[in-house]
GUFI-658740 format. One record per residue (C-alpha): residue number from 1; residue in one letter; chain; x, y, z. Coordinates in steps of 0.1 Angstrom, whole numbers. Layout:
REM GUFI-658740
<NUM "A" "A" <X Y Z>>;
...
REM end
This chain:
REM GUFI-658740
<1 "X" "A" <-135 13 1988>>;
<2 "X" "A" <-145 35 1960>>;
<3 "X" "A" <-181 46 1952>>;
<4 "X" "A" <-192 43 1916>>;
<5 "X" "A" <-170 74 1910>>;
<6 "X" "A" <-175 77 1941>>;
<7 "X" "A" <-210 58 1934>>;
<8 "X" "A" <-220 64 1897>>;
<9 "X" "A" <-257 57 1915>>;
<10 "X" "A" <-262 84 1944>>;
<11 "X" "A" <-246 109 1918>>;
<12 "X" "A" <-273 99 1892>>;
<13 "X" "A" <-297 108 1920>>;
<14 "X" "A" <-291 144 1922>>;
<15 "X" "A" <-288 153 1882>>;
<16 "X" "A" <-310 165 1861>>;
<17 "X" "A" <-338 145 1839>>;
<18 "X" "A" <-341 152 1802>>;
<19 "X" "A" <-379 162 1799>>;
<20 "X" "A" <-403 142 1774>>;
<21 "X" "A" <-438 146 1762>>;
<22 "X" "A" <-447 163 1799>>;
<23 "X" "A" <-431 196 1805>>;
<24 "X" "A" <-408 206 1834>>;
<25 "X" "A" <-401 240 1827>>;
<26 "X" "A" <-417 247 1865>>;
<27 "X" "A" <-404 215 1877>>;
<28 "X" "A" <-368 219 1901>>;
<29 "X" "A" <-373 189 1915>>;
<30 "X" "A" <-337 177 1906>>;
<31 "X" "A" <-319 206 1914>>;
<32 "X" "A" <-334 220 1950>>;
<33 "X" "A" <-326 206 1982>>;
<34 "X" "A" <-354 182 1989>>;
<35 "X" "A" <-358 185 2022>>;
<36 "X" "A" <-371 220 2016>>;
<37 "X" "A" <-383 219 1978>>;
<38 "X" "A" <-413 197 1990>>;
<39 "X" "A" <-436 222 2002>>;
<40 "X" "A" <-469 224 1986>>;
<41 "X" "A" <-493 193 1964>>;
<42 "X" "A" <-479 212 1934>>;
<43 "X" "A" <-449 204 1947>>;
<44 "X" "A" <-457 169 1943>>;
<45 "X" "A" <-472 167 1908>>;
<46 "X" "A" <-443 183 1894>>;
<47 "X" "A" <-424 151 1913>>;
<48 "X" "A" <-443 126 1899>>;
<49 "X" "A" <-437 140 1865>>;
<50 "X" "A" <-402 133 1871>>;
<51 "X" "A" <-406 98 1874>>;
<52 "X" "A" <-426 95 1843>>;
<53 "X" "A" <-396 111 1825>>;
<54 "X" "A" <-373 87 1844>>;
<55 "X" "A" <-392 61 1821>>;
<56 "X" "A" <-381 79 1795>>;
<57 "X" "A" <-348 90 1798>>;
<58 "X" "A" <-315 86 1817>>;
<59 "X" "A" <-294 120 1829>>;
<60 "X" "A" <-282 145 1808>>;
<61 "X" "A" <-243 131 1812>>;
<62 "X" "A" <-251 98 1809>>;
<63 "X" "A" <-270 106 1775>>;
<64 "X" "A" <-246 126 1760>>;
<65 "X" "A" <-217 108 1769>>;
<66 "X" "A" <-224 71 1783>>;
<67 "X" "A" <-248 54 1763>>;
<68 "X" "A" <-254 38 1735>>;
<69 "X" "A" <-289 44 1735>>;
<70 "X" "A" <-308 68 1755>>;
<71 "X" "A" <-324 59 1790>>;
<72 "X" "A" <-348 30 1797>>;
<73 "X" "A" <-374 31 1772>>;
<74 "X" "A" <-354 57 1745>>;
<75 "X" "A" <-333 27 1736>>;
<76 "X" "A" <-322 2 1767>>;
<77 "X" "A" <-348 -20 1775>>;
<78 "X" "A" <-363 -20 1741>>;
<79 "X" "A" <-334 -28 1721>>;
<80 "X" "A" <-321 -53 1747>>;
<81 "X" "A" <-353 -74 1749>>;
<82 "X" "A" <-355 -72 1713>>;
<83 "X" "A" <-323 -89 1705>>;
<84 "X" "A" <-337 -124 1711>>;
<85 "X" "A" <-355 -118 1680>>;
<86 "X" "A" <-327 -96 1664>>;
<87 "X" "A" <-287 -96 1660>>;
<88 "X" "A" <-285 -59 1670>>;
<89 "X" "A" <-252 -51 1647>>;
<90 "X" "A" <-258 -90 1652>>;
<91 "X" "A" <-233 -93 1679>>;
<92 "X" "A" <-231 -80 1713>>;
<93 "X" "A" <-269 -83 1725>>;
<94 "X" "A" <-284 -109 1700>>;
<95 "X" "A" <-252 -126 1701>>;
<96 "X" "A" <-246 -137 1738>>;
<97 "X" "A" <-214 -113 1744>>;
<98 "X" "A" <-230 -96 1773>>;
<99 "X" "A" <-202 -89 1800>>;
<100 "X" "A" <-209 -73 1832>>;
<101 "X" "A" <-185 -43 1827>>;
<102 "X" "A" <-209 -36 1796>>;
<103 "X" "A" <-219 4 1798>>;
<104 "X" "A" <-252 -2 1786>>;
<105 "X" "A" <-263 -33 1813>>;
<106 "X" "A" <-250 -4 1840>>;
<107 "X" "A" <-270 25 1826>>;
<108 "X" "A" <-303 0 1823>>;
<109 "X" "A" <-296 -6 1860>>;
<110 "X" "A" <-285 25 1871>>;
<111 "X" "A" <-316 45 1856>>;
<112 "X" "A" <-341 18 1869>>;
<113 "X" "A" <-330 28 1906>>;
<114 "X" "A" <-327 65 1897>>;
<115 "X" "A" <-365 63 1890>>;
<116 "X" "A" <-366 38 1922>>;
<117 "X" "A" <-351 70 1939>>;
<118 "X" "A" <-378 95 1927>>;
<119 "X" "A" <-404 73 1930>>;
<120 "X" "A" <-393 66 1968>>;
<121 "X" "A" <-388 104 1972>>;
<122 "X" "A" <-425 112 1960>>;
<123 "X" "A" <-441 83 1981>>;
<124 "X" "A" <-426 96 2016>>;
<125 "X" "A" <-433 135 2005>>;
<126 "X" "A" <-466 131 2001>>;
<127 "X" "A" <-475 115 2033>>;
<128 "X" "A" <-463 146 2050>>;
<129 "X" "A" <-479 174 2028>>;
<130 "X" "A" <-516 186 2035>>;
<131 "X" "A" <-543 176 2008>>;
<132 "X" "A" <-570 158 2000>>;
<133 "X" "A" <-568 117 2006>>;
<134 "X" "A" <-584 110 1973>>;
<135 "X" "A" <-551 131 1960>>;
<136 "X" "A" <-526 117 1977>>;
<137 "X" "A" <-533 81 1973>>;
<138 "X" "A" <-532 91 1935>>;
<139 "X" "A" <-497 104 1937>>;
<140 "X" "A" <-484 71 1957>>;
<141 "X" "A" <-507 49 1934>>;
<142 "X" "A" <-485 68 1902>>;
<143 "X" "A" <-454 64 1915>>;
<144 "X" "A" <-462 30 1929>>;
<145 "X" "A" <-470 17 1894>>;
<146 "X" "A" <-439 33 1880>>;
<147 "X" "A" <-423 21 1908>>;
<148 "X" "A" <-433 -16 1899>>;
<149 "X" "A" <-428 -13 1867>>;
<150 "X" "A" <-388 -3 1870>>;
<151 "X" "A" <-387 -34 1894>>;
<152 "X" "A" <-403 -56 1869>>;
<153 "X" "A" <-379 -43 1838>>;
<154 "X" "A" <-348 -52 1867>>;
<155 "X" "A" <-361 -87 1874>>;
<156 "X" "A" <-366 -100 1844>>;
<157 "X" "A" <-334 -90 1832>>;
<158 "X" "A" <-311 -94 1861>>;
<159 "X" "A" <-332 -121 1887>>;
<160 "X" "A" <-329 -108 1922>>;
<161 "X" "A" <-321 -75 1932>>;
<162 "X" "A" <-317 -52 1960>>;
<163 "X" "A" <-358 -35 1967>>;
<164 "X" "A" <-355 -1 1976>>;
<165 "X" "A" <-388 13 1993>>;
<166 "X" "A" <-375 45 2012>>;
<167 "X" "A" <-357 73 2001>>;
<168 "X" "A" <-327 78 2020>>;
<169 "X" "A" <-307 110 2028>>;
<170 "X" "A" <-277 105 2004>>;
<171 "X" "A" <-253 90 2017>>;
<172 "X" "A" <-231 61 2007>>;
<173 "X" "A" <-237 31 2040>>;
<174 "X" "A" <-274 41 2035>>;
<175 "X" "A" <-271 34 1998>>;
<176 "X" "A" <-258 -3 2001>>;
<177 "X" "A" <-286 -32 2001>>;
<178 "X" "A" <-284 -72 1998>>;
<179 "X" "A" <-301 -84 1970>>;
<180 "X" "A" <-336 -100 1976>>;
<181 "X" "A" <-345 -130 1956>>;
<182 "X" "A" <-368 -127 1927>>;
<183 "X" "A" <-399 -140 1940>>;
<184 "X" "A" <-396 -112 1970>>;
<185 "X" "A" <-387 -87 1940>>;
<186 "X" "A" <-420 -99 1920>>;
<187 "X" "A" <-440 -98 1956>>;
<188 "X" "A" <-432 -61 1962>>;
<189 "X" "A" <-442 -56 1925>>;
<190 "X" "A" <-473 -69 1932>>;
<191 "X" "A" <-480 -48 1956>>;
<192 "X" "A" <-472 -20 1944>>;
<193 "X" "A" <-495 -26 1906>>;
<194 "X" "A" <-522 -40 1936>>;
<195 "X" "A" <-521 -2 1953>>;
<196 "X" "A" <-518 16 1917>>;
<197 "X" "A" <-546 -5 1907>>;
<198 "X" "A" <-566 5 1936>>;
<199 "X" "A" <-561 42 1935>>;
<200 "X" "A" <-561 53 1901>>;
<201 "X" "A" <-586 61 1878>>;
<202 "X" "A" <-595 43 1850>>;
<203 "X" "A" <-586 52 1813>>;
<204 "X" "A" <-604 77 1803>>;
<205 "X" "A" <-603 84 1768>>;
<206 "X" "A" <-619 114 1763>>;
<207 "X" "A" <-592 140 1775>>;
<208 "X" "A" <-582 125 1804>>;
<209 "X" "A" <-555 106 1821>>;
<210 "X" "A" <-548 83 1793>>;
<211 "X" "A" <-544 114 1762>>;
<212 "X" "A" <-516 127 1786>>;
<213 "X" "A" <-500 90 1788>>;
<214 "X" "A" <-506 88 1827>>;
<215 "X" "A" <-510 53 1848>>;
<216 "X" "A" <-545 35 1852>>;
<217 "X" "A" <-561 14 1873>>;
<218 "X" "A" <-565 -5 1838>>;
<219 "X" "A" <-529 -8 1829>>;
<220 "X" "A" <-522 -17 1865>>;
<221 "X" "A" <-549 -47 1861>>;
<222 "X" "A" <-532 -51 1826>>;
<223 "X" "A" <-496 -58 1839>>;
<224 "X" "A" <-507 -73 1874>>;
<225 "X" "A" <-517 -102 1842>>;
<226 "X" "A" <-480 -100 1828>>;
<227 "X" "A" <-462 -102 1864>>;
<228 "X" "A" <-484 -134 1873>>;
<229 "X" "A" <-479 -148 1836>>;
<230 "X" "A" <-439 -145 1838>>;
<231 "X" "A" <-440 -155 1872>>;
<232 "X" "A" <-462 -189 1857>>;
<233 "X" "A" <-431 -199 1838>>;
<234 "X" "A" <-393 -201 1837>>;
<235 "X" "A" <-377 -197 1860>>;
<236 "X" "A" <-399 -196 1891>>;
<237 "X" "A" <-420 -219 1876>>;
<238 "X" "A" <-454 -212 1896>>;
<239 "X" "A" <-477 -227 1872>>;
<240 "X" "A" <-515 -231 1873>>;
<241 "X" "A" <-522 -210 1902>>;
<242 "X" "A" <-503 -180 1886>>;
<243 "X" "A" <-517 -188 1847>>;
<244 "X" "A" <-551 -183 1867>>;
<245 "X" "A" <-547 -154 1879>>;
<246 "X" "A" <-530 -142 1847>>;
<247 "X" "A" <-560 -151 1825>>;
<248 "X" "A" <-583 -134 1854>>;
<249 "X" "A" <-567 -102 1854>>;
<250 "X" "A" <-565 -103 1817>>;
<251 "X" "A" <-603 -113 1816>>;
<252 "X" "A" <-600 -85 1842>>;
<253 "X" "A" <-592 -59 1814>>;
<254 "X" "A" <-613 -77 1781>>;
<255 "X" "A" <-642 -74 1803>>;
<256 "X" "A" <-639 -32 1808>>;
<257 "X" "A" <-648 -28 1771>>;
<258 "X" "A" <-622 4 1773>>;
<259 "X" "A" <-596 -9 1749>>;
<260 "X" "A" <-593 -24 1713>>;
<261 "X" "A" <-574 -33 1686>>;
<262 "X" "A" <-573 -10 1659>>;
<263 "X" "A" <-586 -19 1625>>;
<264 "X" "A" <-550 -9 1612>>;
<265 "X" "A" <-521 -23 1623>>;
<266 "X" "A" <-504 4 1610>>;
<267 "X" "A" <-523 28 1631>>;
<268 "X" "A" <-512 19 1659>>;
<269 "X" "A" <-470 27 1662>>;
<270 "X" "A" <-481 58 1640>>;
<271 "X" "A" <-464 93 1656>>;
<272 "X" "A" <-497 108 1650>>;
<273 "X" "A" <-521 87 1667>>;
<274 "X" "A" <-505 82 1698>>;
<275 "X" "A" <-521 69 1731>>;
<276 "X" "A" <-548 52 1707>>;
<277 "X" "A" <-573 27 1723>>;
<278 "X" "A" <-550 -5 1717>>;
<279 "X" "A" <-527 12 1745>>;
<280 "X" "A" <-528 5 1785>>;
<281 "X" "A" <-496 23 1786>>;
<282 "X" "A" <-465 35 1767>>;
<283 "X" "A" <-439 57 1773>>;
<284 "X" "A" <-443 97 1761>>;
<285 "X" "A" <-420 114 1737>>;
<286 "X" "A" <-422 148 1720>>;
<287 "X" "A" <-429 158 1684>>;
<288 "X" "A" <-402 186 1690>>;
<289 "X" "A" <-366 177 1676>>;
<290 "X" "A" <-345 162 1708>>;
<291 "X" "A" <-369 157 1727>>;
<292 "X" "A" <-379 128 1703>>;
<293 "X" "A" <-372 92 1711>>;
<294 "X" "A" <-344 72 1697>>;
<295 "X" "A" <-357 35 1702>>;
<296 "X" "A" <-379 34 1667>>;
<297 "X" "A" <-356 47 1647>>;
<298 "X" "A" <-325 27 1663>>;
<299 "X" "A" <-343 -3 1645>>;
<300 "X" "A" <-360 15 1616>>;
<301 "X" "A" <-339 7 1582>>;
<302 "X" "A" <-317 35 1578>>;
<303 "X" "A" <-325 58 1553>>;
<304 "X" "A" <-319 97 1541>>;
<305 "X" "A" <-336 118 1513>>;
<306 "X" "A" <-314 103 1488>>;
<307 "X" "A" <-337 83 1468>>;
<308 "X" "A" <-310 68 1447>>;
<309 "X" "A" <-293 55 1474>>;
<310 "X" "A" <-323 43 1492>>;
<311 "X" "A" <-353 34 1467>>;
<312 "X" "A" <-385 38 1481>>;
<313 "X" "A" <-372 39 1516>>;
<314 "X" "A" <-359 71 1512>>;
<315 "X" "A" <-382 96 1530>>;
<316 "X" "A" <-399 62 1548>>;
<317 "X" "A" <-388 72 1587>>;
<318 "X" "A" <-354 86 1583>>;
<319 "X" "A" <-341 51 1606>>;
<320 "X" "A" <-304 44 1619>>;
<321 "X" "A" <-307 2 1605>>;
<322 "X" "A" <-289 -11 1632>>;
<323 "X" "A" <-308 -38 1641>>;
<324 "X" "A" <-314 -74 1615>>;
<325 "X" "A" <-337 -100 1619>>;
<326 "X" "A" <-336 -135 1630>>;
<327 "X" "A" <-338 -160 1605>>;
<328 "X" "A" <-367 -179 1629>>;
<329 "X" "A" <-381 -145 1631>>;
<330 "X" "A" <-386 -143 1599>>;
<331 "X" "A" <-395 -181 1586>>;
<332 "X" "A" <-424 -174 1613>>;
<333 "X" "A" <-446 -155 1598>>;
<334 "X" "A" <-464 -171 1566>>;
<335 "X" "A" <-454 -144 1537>>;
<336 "X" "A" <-490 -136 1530>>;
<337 "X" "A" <-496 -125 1566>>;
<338 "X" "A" <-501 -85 1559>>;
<339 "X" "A" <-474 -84 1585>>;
<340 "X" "A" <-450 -96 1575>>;
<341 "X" "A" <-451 -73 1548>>;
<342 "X" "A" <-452 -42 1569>>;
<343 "X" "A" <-427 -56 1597>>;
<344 "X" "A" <-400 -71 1574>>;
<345 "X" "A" <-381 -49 1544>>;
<346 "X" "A" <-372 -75 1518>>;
<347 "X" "A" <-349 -53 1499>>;
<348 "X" "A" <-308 -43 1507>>;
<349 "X" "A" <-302 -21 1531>>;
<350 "X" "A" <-293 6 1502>>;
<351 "X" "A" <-311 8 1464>>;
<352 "X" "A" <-292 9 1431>>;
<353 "X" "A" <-294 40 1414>>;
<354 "X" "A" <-327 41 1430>>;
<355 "X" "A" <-338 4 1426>>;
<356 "X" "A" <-342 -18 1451>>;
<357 "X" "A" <-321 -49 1451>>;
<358 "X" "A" <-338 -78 1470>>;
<359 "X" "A" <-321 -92 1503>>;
<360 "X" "A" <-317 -130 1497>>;
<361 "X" "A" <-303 -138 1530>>;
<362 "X" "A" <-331 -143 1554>>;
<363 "X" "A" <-309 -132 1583>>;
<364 "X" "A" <-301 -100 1575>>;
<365 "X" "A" <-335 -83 1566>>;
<366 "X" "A" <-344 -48 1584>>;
<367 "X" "A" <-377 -38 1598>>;
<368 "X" "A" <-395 -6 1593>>;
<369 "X" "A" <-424 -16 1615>>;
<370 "X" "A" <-421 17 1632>>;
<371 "X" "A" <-425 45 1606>>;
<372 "X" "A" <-435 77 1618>>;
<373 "X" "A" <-441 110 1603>>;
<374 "X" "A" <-428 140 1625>>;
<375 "X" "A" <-403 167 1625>>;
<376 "X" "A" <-370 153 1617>>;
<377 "X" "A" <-346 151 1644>>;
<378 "X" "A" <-309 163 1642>>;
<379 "X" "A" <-302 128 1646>>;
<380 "X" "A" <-316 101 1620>>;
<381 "X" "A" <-322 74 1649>>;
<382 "X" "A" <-348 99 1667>>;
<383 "X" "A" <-385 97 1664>>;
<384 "X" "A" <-420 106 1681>>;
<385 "X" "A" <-430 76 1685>>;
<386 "X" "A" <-437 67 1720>>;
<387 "X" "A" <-423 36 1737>>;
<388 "X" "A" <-447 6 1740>>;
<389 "X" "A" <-452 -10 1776>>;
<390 "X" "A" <-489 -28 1768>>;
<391 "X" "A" <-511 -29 1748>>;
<392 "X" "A" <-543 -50 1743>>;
<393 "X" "A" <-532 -80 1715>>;
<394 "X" "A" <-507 -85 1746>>;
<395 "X" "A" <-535 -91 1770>>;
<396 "X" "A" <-558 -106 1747>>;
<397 "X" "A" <-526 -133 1742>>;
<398 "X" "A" <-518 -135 1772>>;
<399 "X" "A" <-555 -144 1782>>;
<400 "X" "A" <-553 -172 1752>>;
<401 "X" "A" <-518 -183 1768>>;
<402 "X" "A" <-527 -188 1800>>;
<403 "X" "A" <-566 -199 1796>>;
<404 "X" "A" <-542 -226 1772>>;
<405 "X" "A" <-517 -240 1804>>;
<406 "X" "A" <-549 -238 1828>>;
<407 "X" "A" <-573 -258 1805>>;
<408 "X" "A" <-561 -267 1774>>;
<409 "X" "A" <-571 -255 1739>>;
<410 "X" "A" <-607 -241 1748>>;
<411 "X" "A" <-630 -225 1725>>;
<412 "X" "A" <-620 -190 1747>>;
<413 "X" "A" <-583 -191 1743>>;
<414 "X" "A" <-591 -199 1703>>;
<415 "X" "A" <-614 -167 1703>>;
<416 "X" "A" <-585 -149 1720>>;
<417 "X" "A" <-560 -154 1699>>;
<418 "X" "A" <-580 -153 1666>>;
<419 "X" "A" <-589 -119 1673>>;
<420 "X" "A" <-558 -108 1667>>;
<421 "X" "A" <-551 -130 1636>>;
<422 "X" "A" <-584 -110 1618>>;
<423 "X" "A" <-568 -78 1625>>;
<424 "X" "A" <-540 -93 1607>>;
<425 "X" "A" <-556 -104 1579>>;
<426 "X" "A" <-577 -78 1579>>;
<427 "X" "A" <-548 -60 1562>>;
<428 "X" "A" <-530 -24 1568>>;
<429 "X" "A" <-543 5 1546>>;
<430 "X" "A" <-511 29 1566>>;
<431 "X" "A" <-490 9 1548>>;
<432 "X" "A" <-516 1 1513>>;
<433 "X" "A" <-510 -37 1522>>;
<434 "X" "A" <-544 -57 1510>>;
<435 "X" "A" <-562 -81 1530>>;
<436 "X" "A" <-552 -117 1527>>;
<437 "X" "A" <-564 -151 1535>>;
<438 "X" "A" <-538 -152 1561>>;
<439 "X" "A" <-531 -156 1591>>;
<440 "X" "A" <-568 -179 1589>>;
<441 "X" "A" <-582 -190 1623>>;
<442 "X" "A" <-569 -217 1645>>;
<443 "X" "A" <-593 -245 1658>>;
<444 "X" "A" <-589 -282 1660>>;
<445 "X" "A" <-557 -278 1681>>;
<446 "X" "A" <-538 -300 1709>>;
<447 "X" "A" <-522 -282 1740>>;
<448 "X" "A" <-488 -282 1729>>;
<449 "X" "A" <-497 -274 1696>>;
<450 "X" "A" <-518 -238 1705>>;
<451 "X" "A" <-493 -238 1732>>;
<452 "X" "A" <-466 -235 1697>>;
<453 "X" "A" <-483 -212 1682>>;
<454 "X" "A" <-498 -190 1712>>;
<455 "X" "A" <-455 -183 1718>>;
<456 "X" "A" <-448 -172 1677>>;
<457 "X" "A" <-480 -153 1671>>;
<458 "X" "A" <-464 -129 1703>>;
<459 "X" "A" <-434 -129 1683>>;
<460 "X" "A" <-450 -117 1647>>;
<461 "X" "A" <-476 -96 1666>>;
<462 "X" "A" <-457 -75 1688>>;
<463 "X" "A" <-419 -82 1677>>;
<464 "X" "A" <-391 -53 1688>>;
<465 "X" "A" <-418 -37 1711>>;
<466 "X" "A" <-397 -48 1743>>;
<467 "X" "A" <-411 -84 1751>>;
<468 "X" "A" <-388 -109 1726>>;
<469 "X" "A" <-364 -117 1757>>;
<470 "X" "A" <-391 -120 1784>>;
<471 "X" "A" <-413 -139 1762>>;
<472 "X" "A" <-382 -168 1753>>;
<473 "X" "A" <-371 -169 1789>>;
<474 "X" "A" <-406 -174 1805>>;
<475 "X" "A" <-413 -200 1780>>;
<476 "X" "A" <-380 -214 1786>>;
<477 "X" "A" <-372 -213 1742>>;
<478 "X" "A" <-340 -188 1751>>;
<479 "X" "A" <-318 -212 1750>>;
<480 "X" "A" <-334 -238 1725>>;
<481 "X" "A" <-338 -217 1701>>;
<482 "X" "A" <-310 -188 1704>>;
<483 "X" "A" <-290 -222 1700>>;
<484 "X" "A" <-304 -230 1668>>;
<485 "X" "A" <-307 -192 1652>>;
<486 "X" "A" <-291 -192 1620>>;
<487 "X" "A" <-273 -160 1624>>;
<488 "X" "A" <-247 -174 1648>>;
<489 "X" "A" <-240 -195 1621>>;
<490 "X" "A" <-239 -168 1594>>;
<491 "X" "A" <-217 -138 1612>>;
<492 "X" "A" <-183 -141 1630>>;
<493 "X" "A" <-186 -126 1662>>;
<494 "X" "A" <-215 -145 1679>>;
<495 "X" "A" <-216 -167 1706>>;
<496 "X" "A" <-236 -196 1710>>;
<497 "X" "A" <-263 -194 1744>>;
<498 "X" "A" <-258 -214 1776>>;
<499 "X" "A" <-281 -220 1803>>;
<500 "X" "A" <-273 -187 1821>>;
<501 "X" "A" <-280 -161 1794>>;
<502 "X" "A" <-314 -162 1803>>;
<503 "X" "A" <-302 -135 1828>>;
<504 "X" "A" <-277 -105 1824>>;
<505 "X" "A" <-247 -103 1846>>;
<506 "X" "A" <-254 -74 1875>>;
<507 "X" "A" <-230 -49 1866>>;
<508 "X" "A" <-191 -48 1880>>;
<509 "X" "A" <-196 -14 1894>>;
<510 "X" "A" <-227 -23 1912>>;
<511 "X" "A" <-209 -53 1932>>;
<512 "X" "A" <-174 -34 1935>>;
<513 "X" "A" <-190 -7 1957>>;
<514 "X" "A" <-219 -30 1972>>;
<515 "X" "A" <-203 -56 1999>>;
<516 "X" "A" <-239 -64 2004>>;
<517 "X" "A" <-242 -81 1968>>;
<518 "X" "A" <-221 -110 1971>>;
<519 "X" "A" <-227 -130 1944>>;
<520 "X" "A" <-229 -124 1908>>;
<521 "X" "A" <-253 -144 1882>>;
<522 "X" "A" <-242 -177 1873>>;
<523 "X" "A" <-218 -181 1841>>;
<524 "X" "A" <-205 -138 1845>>;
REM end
């Protein structure tokens, strides 16, 4: 039997990780032995570094000559999960074409276990190097919550999947593991956001863990509310007992008084501003030219310094435009929202002599939601932006969602959700949009109603951030409403949804050299 080139996975394990916003000039990590690099507790903070960047981004080969995108967060999860709301190049991803031999479904596994692997590798070293408990159960409680979060990207996208909690010495018969079913999956990620939230500090936002993007006991609390809300819904289905402890771990988080939302909505994707108060956690990139991300700009309109050819976008983020909005996207927000306005470019794709002509087809608007000023990179699809995880409208709508399926429409999932409305209409200087009338308060309505709107203020709040998928399939719209997107009616190419898209296929490679996986997602 081959082995993913001989095993496209154990090689990834042993190659080198691009750095990001942490620095690993002193870090050898990937290239020493490690059964003698680990020697010292510098020794492991240098390792946990590497996990962060494993976040971040995939190997050097696989970058530079595999990928569309970058590694998990520079591109893959991002742009994936955002296609339910998008038709990246309206086709492949928005559009239901997703086959398992697809490079990019292999690199978004394949990099989740390389980070598995590091993780694994950090947890077992630093049982068996002398320091301080209080240290130690920081540097598992890290790489526990990075851990669970690479678990959670891989069951939400893929179901069930083989858990990895050792590392192992290499080779191939050690390397091969059954897939566990996705409520074990979401069990072990419990466990491992319980530990991190356990051991870590909290943010601290005064030059501390959360200025250098680290993990927190917070954002551990924070996405301990997501796991239990996704686990609520489709497909597991748990219901009240899991809303409840969504809403109590969100609660959990309202009730630190740590984070905020910004006055500006602006503010908050802004290059300069980064690991502001509205974050728990997001994903570091550099200022410095390739070491930038490329998941903003990816979806950013494309533009160059040619302001004939691109009106007023011209010098507005310096994007790549691959990526066009829903129709239903779109129709959702009300057109005075401030929004709407900063998350939706009404105008072609390219000006007239410097004029912008105005996009009449709903389904093929851009975004330039994430602008950013920093050095330009020597690609136009890079940018400093760093790659949202959570942030607090998420919790504070999650708190309103779930208070919602518990109770029905109380007066606390109404205050919830109309916080983040006022911010909205509070409108975005960044961007010199005015305040408006809308989006006004809700009150007055049924369950199913809040329920309604709960699910399409996530979607105009914290569209392309990563959560569009996740949030259709929990609520079980993916199929409803992918069925009904205009675009698949609009473009050649696109494939109406059926019931099993609400998962990816695992990829070929994976079961080919795996006997242990023997079965493949329904409808692949």
């Amino acid at each position: 039997m081959k082995n993913f080139k001989k095993n496209s996975l154990l090689m990834l394990l042993t190659l080198f990780v691009f750095t990001s916003c942490f620095k690993l000039e002193d870090t050898d990590f990937n290239t020493k032995d490690t059964a003698t690099y680990f020697e010292t507790e510098d020794d492991i903070a240098s390792a946990v570094t590497v996990v962060y960047n494993s976040l971040a981004k995939g190997t050097q080969d696989e970058l530079t000559t595999n990928s569309t995108f970058g590694g998990l967060y520079d591109g893959l999860t991002i742009i994936l999960s955002a296609s339910a709301h998008t038709g990246y190049d309206t086709r492949t991803f928005g559009g239901n074409k997703i086959t398992s031999d697809n490079k990019d479904i292999k690199n978004l596994y394949v990099y989740s276990y390389f980070g598995i692997s590091k993780a694994n590798l950090v947890i077992t070293k630093a049982k068996e190097i002398e320091m301080s408990e209080e240290n130690r159960n920081k540097y598992i409680a890290e790489a526990r919550f990075l851990r669970g979060l690479f678990y959670f990207n891989l069951v939400q996208y893929f179901g069930g999947v083989p858990i990895r909690v050792e590392d192992y010495d290499g080779s191939y018969e050690d390397s091969l593991l059954p897939r566990s079913s996705a409520e074990e999956v979401y069990d072990f990620i419990i466990e491992d956001f319980k530990f991190a939230e356990t051991y870590l500090p909290l943010d601290d936002f005064d030059g501390g863990n959360h200025a250098t993007g680290r993990a927190s006991s917070s954002a551990a609390s924070g996405l301990l509310a997501k796991v239990y809300l996704t686990m609520a819904g489709h497909p597991l289905n748990k219901g009240t007992s899991h809303y409840t402890l969504a809403r109590d771990y969100a609660k959990k988080v309202m009730d630190l008084n740590i984070y905020q939302l910004l006055p500006d909505y602006g503010e908050i994707f802004h290059s300069t501003n980064k690991n502001n108060r509205e974050w728990l956690f997001s994903v570091q990139f550099s200022d410095v030219a390739n070491e930038q991300g490329h998941w903003g700009g990816w979806q950013n309109l494309q533009s160059n310094w040619d302001e004939l050819s691109y009106g007023q976008w011209h010098d507005k983020g310096d994007g790549y435009g691959r990526v066009t909005l829903t129709q239903e996207l779109v129709e959702a927000y009300n057109e005075e929202d401030p929004r709407a306005k900063f998350n939706i470019v009404r105008t072609k794709k390219k000006a007239k002599k410097g004029v912008p002509q105005i996009e009449t087809k709903l389904w093929k608007l851009r975004t330039m939601k994430f602008r950013f000023s920093a050095p330009r990179g020597e690609a136009r699809h890079q940018c400093a932006v760093n790659a949202p995880v959570l942030r607090y409208a998420d919790i504070l709508l999650t708190y309103a969602e779930a208070e919602n399926e518990i109770n029905g429409p109380t007066q606390a999932s109404f205050d919830a959700i109309n916080q983040v409305r006022a911010r909205a209409r509070a409108g975005i200087p960044f961007a010199d949009i005015p305040a408006s009338s809308e989006p006004a308060d809700l009150f007055g309505l049924d369950q199913e109603s809040l329920r309604e709107n709960i699910f399409w203020e996530r979607a105009r709040e914290l569209c392309l951030e990563g959560l569009d998928r996740f949030d259709l399939v929990r609520s079980g719209n993916y199929y409803t409403i992918k069925s009904n997107a205009v675009h698949v009616n609009q473009v050649g190419g696109v494939l109406d949804p059926e019931a099993h898209h609400d998962l990816l296929p695992i990829p070929i490679e994976a079961i080919r050299n795996n006997p242990k996986i023997e079965n493949q997602n329904p409808g692949y």
